[in-house]
Rosetta silent file (secondary structure, phi, psi, omega in degrees, C-alpha in Angstrom):
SEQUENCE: XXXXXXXXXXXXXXXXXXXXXXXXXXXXXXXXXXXXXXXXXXXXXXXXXXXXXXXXXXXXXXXXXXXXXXXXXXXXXXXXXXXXXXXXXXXXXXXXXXXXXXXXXXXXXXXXXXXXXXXXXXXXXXXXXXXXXXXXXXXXXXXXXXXXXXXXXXXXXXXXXXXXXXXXXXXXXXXXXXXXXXXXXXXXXXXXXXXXXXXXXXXXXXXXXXXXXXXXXXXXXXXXXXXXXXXXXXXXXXXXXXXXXXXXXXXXXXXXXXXXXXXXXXXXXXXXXXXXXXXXXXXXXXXXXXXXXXXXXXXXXXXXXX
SCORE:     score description
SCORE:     0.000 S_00000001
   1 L     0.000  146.061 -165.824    4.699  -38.332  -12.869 S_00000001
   2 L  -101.280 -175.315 -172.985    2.142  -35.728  -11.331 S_00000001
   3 L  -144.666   84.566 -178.061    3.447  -32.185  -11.109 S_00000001
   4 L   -55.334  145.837 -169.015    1.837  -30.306   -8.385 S_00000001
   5 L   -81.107  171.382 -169.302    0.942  -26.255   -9.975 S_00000001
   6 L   -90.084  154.740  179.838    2.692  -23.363   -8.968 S_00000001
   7 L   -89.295  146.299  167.598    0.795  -21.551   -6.918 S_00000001
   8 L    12.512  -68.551 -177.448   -0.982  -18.052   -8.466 S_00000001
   9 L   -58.619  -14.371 -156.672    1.704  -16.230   -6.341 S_00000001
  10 L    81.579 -168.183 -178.387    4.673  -17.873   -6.884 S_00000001
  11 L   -58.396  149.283  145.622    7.221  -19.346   -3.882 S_00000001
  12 E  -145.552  160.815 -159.694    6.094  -18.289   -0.696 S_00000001
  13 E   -95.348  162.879 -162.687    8.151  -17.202    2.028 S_00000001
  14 E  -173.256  105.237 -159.505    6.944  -17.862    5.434 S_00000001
  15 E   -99.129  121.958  100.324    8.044  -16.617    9.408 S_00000001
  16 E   -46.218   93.629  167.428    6.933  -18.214   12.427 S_00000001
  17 E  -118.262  132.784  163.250    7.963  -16.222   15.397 S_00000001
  18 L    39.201  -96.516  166.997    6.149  -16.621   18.633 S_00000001
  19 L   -95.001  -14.541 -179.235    2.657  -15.874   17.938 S_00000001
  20 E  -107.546  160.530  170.269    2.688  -14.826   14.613 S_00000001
  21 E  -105.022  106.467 -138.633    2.453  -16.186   11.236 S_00000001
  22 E  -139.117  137.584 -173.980    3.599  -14.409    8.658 S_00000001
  23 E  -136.945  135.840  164.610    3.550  -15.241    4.488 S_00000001
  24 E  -161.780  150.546 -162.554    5.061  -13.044    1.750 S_00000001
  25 E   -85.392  130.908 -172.782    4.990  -13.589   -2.044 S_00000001
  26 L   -74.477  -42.207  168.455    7.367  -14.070   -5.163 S_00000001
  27 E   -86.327  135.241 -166.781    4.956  -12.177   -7.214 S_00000001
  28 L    67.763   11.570 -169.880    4.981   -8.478   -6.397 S_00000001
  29 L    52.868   21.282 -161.241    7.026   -9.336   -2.940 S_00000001
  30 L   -92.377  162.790 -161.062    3.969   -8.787   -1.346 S_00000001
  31 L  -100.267   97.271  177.512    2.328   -9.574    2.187 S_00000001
  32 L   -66.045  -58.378  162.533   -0.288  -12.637    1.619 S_00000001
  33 L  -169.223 -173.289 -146.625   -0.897  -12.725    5.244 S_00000001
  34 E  -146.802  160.774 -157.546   -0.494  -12.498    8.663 S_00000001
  35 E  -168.777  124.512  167.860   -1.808  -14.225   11.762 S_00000001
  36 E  -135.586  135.084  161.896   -1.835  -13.791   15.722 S_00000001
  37 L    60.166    7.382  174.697   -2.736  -16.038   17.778 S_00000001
  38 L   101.522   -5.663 -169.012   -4.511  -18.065   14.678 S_00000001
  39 E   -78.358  108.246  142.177   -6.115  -14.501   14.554 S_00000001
  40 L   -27.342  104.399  113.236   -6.343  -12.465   10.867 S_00000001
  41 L   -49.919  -33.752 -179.853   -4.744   -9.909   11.152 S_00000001
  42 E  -103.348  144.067  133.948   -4.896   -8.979    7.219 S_00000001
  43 L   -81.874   69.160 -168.008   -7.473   -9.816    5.551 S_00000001
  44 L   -99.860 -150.878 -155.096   -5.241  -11.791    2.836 S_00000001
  45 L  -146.866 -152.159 -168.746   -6.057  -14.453    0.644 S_00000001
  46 L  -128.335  145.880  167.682   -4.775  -18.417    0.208 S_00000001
  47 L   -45.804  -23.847 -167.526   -1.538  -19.909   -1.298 S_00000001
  48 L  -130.725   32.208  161.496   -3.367  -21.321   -4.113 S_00000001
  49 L  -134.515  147.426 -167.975   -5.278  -18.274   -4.881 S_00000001
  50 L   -99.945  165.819 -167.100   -4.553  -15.530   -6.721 S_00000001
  51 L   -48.164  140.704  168.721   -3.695  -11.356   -5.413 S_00000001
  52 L  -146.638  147.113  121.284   -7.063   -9.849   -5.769 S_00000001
  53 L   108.830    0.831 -175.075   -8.296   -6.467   -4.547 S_00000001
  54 L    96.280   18.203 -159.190   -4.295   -5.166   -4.055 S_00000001
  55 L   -77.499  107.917 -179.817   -4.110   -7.310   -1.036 S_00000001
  56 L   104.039  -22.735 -156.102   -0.305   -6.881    0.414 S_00000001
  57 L   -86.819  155.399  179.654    0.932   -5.887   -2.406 S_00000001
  58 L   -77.592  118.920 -167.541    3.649   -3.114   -3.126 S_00000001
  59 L   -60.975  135.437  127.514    3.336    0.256   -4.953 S_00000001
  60 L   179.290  134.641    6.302    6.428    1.462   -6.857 S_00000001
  61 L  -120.876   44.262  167.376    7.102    3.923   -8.589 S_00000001
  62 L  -142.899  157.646  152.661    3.727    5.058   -8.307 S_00000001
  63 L  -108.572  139.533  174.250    0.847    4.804   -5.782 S_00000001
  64 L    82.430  -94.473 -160.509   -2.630    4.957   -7.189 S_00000001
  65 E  -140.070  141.957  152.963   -3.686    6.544  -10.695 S_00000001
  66 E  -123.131  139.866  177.692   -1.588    8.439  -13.540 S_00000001
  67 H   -73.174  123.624  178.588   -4.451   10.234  -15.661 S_00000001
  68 H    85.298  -24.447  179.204   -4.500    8.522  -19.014 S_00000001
  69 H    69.227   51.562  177.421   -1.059    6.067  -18.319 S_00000001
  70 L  -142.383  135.773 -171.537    0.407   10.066  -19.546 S_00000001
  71 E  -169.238  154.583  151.295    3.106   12.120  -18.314 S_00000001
  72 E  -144.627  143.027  -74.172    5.645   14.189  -19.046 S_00000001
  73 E   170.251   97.087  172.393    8.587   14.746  -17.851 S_00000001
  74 L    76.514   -9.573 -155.483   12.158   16.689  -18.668 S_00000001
  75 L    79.617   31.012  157.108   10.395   17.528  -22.375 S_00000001
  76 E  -116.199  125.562  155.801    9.567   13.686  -22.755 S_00000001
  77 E   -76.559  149.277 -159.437    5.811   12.618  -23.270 S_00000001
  78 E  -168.215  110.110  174.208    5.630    8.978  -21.862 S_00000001
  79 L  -124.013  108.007  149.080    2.168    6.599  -22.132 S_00000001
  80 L   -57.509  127.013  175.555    1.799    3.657  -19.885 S_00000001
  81 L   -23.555  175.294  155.146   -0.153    0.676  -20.358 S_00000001
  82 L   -99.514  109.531  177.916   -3.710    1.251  -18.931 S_00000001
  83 L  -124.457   21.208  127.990   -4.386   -1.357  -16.157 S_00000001
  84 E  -115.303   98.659 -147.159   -7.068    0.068  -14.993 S_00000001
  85 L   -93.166  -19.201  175.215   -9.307   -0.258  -17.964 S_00000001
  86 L   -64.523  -69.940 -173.668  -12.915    0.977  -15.890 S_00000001
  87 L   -67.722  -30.975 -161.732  -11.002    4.541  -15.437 S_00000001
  88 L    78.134   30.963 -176.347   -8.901    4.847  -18.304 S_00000001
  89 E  -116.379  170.041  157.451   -5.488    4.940  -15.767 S_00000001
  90 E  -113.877  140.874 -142.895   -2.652    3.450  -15.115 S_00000001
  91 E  -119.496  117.549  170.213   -2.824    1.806  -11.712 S_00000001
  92 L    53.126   48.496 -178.087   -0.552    1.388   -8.774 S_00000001
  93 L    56.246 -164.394 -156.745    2.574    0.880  -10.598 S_00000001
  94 L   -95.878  -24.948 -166.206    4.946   -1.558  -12.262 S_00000001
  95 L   -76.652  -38.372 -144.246    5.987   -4.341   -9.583 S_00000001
  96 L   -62.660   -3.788 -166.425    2.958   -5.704   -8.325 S_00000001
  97 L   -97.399  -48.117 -168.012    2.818   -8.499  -11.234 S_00000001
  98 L   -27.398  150.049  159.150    6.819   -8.742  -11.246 S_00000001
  99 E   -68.120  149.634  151.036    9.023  -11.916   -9.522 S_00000001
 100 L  -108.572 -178.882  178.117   10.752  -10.512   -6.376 S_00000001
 101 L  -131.582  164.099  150.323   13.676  -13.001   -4.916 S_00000001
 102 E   -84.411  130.040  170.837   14.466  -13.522   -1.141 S_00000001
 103 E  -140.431   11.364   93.034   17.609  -12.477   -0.417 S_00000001
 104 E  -136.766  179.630  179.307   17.654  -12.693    2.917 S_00000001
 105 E  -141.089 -173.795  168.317   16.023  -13.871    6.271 S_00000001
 106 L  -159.535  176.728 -172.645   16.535  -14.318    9.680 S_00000001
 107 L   -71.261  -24.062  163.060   14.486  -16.105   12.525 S_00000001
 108 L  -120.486   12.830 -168.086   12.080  -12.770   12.491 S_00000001
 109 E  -143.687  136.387  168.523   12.634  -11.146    9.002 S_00000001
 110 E  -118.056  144.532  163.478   12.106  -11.742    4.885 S_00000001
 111 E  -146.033  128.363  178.050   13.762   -9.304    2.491 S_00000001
 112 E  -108.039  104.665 -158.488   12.569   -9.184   -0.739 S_00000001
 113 L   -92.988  103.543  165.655   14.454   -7.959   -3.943 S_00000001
 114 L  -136.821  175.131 -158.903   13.482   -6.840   -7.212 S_00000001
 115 E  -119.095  112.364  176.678   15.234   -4.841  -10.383 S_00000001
 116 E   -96.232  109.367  179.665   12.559   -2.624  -12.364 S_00000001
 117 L  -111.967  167.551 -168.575   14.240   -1.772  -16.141 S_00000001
 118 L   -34.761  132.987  169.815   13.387    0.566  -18.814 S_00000001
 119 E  -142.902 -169.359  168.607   10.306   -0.441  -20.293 S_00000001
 120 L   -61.671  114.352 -172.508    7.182    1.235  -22.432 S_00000001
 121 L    92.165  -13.670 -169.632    6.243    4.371  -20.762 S_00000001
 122 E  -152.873  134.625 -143.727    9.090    4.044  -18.508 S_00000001
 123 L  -114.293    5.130 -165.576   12.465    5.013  -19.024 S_00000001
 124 L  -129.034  175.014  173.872   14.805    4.359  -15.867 S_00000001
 125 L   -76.743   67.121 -166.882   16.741    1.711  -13.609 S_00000001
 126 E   -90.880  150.285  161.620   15.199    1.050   -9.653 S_00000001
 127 E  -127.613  135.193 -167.566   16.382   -1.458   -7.488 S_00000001
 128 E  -108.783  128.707  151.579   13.910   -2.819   -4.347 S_00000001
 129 E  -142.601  164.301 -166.090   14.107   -4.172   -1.347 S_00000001
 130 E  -148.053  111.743  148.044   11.367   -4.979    1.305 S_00000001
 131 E  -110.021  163.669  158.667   12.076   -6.138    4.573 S_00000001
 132 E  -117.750  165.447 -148.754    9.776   -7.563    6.871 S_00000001
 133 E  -151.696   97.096 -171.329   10.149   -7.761   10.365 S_00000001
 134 E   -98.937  143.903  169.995    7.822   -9.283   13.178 S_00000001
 135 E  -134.116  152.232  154.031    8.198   -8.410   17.197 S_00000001
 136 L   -10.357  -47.910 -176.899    6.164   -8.849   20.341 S_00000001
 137 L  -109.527   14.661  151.392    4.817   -5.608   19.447 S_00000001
 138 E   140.964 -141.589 -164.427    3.631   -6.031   15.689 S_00000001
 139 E  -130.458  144.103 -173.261    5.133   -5.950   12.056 S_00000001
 140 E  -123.693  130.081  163.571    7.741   -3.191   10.802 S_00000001
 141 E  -117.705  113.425  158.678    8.375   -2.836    6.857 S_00000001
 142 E   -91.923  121.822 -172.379   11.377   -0.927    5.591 S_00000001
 143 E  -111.487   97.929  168.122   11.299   -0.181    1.666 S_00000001
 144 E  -111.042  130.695 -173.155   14.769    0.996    0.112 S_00000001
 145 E  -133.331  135.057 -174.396   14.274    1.923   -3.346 S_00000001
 146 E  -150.500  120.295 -179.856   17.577    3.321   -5.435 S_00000001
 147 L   -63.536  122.477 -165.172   18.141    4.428   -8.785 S_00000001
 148 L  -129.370   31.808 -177.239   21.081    2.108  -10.143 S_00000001
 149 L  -142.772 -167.134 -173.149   20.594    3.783  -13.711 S_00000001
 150 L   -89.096  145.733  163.937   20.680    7.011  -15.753 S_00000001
 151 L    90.308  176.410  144.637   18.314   10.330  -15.064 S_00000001
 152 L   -53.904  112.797  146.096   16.248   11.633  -12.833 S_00000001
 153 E  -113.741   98.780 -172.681   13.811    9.191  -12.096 S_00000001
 154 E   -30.886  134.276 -163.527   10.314    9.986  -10.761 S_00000001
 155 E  -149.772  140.123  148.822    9.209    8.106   -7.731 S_00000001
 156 L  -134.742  162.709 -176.094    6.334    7.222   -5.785 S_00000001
 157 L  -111.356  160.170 -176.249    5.551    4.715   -3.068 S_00000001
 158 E   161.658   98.525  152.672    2.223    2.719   -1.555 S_00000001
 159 L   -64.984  138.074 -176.675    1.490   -0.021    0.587 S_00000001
 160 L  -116.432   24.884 -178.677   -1.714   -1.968    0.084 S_00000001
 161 L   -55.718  144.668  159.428   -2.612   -3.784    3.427 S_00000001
 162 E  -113.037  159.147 -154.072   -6.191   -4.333    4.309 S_00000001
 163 E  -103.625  130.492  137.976   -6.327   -4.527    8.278 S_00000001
 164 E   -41.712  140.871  174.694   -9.114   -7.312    9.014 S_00000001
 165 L  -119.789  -17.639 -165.240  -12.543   -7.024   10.224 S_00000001
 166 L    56.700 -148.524 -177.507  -13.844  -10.272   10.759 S_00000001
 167 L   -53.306  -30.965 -170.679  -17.728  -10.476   10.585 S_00000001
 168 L   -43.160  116.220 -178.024  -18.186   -6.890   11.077 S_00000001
 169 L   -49.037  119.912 -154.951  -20.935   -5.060    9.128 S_00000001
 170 L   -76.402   -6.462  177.024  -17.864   -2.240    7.651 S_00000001
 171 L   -91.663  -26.980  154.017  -20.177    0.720    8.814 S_00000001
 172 L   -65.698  -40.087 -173.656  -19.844   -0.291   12.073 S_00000001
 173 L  -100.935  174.731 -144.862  -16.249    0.006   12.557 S_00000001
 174 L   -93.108  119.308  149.302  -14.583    3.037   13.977 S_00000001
 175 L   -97.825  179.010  158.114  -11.658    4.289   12.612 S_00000001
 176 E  -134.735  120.058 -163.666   -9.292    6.972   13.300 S_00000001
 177 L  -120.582  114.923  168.771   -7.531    9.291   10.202 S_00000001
 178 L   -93.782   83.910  174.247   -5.338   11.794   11.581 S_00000001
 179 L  -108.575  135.618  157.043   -5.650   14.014    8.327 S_00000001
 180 L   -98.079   -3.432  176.334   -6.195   17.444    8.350 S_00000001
 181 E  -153.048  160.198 -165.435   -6.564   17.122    4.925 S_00000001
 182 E  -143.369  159.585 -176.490   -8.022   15.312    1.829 S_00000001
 183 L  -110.007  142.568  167.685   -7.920   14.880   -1.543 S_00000001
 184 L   -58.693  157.275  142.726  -11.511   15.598   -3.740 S_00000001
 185 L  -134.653 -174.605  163.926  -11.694   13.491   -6.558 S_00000001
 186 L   -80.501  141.226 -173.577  -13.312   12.971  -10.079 S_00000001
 187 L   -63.806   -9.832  173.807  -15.988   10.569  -11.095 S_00000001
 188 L   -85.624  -36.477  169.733  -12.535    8.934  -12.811 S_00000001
 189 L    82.073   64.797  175.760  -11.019    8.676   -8.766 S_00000001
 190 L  -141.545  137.919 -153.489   -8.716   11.062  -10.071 S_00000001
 191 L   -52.361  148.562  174.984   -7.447   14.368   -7.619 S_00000001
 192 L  -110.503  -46.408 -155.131  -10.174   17.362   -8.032 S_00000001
 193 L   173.562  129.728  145.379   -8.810   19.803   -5.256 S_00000001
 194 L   -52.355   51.057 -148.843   -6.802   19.477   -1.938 S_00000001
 195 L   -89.660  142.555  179.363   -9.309   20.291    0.859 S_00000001
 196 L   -53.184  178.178  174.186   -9.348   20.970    4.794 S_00000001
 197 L  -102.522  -52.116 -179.472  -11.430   18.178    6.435 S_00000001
 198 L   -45.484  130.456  170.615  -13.094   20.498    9.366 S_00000001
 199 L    66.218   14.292  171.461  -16.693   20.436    9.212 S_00000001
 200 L  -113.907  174.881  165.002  -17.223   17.565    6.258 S_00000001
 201 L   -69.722   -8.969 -178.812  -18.159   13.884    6.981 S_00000001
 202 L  -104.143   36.971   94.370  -14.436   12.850    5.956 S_00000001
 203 L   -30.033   82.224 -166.986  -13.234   14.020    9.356 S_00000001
 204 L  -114.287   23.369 -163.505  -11.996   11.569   10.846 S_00000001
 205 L  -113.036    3.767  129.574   -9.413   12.275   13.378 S_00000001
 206 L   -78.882  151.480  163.116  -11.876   11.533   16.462 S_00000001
 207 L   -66.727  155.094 -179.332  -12.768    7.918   16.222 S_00000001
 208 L  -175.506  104.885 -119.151  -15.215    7.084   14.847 S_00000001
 209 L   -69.208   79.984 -164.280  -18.076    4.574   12.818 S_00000001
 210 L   -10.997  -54.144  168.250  -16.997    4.805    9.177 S_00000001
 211 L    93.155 -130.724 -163.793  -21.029    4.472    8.485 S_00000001
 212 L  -102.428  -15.906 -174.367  -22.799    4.483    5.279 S_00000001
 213 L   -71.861  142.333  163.512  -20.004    6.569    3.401 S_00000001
 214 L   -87.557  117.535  156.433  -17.213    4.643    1.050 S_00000001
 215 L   -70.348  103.794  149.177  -14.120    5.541    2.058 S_00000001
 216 E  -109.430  102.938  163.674  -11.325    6.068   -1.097 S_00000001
 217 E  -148.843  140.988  157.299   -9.492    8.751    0.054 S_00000001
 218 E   -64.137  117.789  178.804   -6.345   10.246    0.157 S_00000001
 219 E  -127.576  152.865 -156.597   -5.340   12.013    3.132 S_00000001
 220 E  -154.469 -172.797 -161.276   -1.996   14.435    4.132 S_00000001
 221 L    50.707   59.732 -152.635   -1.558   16.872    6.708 S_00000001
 222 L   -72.213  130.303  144.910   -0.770   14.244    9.185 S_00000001
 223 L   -59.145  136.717 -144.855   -0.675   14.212   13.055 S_00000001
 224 L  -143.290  123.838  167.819    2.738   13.382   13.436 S_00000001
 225 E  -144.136  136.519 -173.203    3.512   11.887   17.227 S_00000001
 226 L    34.102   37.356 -161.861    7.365   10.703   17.870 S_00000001
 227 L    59.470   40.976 -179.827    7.662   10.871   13.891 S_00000001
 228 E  -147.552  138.268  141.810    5.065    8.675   12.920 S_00000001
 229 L   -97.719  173.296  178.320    1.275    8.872   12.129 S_00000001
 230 L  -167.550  146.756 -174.392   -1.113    6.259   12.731 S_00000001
 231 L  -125.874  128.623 -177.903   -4.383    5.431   11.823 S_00000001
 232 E   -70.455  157.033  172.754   -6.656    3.246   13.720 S_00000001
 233 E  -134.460  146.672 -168.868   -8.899    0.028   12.869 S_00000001
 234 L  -147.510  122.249  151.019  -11.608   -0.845   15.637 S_00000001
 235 L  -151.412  138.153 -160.256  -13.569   -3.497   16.295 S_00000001
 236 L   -40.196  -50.778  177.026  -15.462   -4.682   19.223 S_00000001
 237 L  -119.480   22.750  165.702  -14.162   -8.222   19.014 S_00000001
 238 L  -103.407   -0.229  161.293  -10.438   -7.952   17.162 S_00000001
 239 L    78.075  152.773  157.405   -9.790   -5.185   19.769 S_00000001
 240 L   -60.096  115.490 -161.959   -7.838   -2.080   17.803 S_00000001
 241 E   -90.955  144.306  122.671   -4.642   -2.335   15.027 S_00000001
 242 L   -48.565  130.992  169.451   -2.347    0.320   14.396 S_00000001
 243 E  -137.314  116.763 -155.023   -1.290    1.376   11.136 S_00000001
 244 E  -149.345  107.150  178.203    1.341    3.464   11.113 S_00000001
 245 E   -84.739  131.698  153.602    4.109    5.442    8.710 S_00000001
 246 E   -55.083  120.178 -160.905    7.413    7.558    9.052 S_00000001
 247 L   -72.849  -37.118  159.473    5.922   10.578    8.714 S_00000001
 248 L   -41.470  -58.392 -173.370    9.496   12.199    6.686 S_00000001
 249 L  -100.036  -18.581  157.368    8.964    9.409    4.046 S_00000001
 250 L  -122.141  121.114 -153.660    5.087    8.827    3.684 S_00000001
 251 L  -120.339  -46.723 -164.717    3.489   11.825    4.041 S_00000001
 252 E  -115.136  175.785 -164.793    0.389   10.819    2.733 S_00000001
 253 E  -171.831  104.934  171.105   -1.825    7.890    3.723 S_00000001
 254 E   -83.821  123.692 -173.373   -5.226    6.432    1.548 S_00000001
 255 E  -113.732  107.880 -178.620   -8.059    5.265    3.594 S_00000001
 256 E  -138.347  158.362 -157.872  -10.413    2.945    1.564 S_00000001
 257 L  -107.485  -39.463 -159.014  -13.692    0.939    2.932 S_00000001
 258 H    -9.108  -59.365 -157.882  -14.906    0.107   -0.771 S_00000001
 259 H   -75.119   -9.319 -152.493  -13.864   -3.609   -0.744 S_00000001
 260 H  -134.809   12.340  164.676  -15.397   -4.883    2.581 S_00000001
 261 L   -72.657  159.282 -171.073  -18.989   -3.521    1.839 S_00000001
 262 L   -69.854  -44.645 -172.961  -21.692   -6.284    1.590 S_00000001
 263 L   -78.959   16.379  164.279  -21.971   -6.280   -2.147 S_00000001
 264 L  -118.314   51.937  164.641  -18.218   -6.777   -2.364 S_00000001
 265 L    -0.744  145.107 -164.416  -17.251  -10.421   -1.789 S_00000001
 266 L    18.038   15.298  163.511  -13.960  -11.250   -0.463 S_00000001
 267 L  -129.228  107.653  141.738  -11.680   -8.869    1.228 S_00000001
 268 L   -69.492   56.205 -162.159  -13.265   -8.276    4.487 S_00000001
 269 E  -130.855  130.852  158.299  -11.056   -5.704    5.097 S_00000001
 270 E  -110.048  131.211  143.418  -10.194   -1.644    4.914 S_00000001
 271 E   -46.475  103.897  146.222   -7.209   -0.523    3.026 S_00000001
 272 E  -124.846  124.125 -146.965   -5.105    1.689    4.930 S_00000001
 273 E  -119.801   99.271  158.412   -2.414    2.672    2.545 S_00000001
 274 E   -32.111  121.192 -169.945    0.950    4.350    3.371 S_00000001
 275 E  -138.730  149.025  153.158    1.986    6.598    0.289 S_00000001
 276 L   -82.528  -27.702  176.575    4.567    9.361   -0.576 S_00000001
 277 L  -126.163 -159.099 -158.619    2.260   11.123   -3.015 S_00000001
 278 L  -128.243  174.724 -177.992   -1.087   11.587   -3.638 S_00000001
 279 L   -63.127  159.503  151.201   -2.938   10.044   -7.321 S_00000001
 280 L    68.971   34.704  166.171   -1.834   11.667  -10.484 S_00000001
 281 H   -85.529   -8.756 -178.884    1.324   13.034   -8.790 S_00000001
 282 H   -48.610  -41.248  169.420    3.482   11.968  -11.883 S_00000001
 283 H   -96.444   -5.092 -178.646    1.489   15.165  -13.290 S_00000001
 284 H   -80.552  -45.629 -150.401    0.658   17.479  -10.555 S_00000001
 285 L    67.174   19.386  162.811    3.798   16.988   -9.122 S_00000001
 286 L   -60.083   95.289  178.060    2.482   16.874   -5.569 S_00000001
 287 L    68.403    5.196  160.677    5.156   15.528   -3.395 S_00000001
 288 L   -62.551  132.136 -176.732    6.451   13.413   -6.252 S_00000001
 289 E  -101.169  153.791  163.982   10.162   12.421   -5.856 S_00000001
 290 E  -133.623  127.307 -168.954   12.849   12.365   -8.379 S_00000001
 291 E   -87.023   89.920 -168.549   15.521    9.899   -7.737 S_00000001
 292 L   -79.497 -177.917  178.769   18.748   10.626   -9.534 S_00000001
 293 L   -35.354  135.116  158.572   21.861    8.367  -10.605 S_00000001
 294 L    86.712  -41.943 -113.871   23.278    6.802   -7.118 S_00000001
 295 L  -121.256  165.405 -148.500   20.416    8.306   -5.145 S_00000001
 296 E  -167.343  135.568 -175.817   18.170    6.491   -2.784 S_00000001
 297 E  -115.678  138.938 -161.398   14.728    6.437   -1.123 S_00000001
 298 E  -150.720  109.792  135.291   14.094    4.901    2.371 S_00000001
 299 E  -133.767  178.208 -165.768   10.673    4.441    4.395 S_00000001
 300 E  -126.781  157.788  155.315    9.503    2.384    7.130 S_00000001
 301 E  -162.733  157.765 -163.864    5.469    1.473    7.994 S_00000001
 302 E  -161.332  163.987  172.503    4.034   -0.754   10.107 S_00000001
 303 E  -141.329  143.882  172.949    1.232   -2.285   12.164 S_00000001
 304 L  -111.245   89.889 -174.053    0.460   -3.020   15.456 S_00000001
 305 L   -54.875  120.497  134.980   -2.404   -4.987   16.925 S_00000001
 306 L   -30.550    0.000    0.000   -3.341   -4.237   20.557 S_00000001
């Protein structure tokens, strides 16, 4: 008897509505990809290949870097694996490897469940869900995250979409960052210093042709319109996406070009990444949440194609 292999990913879950095409993943509950009109939207990857580059995948209950996999906390020291072994960090949290379950759908929605327990470096109880949600006018994600355990638990958030570019050379296309502010980093891509924007090349909140610079960046001080920001993707022939966060529950928002440069093979794409905090907030404590017994976290982000 043959046995066909599981794929990389696990089950995948999978929406047709109207024009779009929609795939999301048992491992990390994550967004493989998306389709209009037969049209990439994502730049996402194949069923029978595995998550590379963060593509889709979910954050929690950190986005980005902890310096070291080290923190402390209450008068507890706490060291996390290192999974990013180049930096010496620990990288974009605990889920993204994890099974999620489906636990429900509907004819335009997946919701996706999983239960993060105590482990090495990490001492509390979260419970996840992710829905996703396609309409006429693009894709909505809601993320309820709730401490179903003991303590205080520290929490961050992060979405990992990359928006497609199609052929496009990535210094041609124009973005838009409504930041008024950015985070510096370290030769580690670890925070240095909050900084204004005005008058550097990481001003971005005319459009504008990303260019020769690599974008990693963190960015906060959001233009906020009807409670949301939104950051643009442009390109002459995919026409301009939206990417866009409750401004109350992501605050912050990571713009990175890195992966869709020529010498970087297979994500045509930029990461623009909804967040609550900024890197290294486990120690900074910048906008880092703490979720007690009972207590509950809620945001929505989304994207819209033009």
């Amino acid at each position: 008897m043959t046995t066909q292999a599981p794929s990389p990913t696990g089950e995948q879950w999978h929406l047709s509505v109207g024009r779009d095409e929609l795939a999301v993943v048992e491992v990390g509950g994550g967004l493989r990809s998306w389709t209009r009109d037969g049209v990439d939207v994502l730049a996402g990857y194949d069923a029978d290949a595995p998550c590379t580059s963060g593509r889709g995948q979910q954050l929690i209950p950190w986005p980005n870097r902890i310096r070291d996999g080290r923190y402390s906390l209450d008068g507890v020291d706490h060291q996390l694996p290192l999974t990013e072994v180049e930096y010496g960090n620990a990288s974009h949290g605990l889920v993204r490897w994890a099974p999620w379950r489906l636990v429900a759908r509907t004819d335009s929605s997946l919701t996706v469940a999983h239960r993060l327990f105590p482990q090495p470096g990490w001492d509390w109880h979260l419970a996840s869900t992710t829905t996703y949600a396609v309409s006429p006018v693009g894709l909505t994600v809601t993320v309820h995250v709730a401490n179903v355990g003991k303590g205080n638990a520290p929490f961050g958030f992060g979405a990992h979409p990359y928006v497609a570019i199609g052929d496009m050379p990535v210094e041609d296309v124009e973005v838009s960052i409504p930041g008024a502010k950015r985070v510096e980093v370290d030769d580690r891509m670890l925070p240095r210093a909050t900084s204004p924007v005005d008058g550097t090349p990481y001003d971005y909140r005319a459009p504008k042709a990303i260019g020769k610079r690599r974008l990693d960046t963190a960015y906060t001080d959001l233009e906020v319109v009807d409670g949301r920001w939104t950051v643009t993707v442009t390109t002459p022939d995919r026409g301009t996406v939206d990417v866009w966060g409750d401004a109350d529950a992501l605050p912050w928002v990571q713009v990175f070009s890195g992966k869709a440069e020529a010498d970087q093979p297979g994500v045509h794409g930029i990461a623009v990444e909804p967040m609550t905090c900024p890197p290294d907030a486990f120690n900074s404590r910048n906008s880092l949440l703490r979720l007690g017994p009972g207590e509950a976290w809620t945001g929505t982000w989304g994207i819209s194609p033009r």
